[in-house]
Structure formats: structure tokens, C-alpha cells
C-alpha positions, 0 to 999 in steps of 0.5 A, spaced: 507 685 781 507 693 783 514 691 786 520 694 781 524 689 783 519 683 782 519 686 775 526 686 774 527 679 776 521 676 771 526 681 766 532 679 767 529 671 767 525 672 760 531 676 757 536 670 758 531 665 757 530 667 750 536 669 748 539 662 749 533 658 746 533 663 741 541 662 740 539 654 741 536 655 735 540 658 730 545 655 732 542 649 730 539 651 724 545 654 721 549 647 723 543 643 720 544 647 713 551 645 714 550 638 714 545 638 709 551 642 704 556 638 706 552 631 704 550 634 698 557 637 695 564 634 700 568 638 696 565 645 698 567 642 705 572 648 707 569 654 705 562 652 707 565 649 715 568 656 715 561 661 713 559 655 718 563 658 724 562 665 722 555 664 722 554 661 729 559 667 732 554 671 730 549 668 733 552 667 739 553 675 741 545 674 742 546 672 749 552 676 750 548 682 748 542 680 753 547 678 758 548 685 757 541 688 759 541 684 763 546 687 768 544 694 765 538 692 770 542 689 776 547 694 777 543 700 773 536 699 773 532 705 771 526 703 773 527 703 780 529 711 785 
């Protein structure tokens, strides 16, 4: 894998695969805890539906910053002359 542009493709493909499996997996927990407070208190629903969202929304800016990088590499690779 001496070629840069090889190197750069398998960096763009393992950058975005893991920000979205681990965005899958926050997400996931964070709405599991909600269930599982929901269950057990129904009348926290509200305020725990909002901290919910605001917790997911954090989350989600994990592939957006990998998105990022990742066109960092296409457009403006520091790796190639």
C-alpha cells in the first residue's frame, strides 16, 4: 500500500464506517436509557424525552465531523505532493 491515494481511499472508508457504527451505538444506548427511565418513572417523560434529543444531537455530530475529515482528504490531502 505505497500508493497515497490507495491510503487515502482505506482512510476515508474506516473514518466514515466507524463514526456511523459508533453514532449507531450511542444513539442506541442513549434512546435504550430513555425507555428504560420512561418505564420506571412516566412522569419524568418530558424532561427526560428532551435531555434524550440533546444527547442524540451530540452524538450525531460525530459523522458529521468525520464527514469532514473525510473531505479534508478528498479535496486537500496533505499526504499527496
Amino acid at each position: 500500500m505505497s500508493n497515497p491515494v490507495v491510503a487515502t481511499i482505506v482512510a476515508i472508508m474506516v473514518i466514515q464506517v466507524l463514526a456511523v457504527l459508533a453514532a449507531v451505538y450511542g444513539d442506541s444506548k442513549i434512546l435504550g436509557k430513555l425507555m428504560d427511565g420512561v418505564t420506571r418513572q412516566p412522569e419524568a417523560k418530558d424532561a427526560l424525552f428532551t435531555n434524550a434529543l440533546i444527547g442524540c444531537g451530540l452524538v450525531e455530530s460525530m459523522p458529521i465531523i468525520g464527514t469532514v475529515v473525510v473531505l479534508i482528504l478528498i479535496f486537500a490531502n496533505p499526504f499527496l505532493k
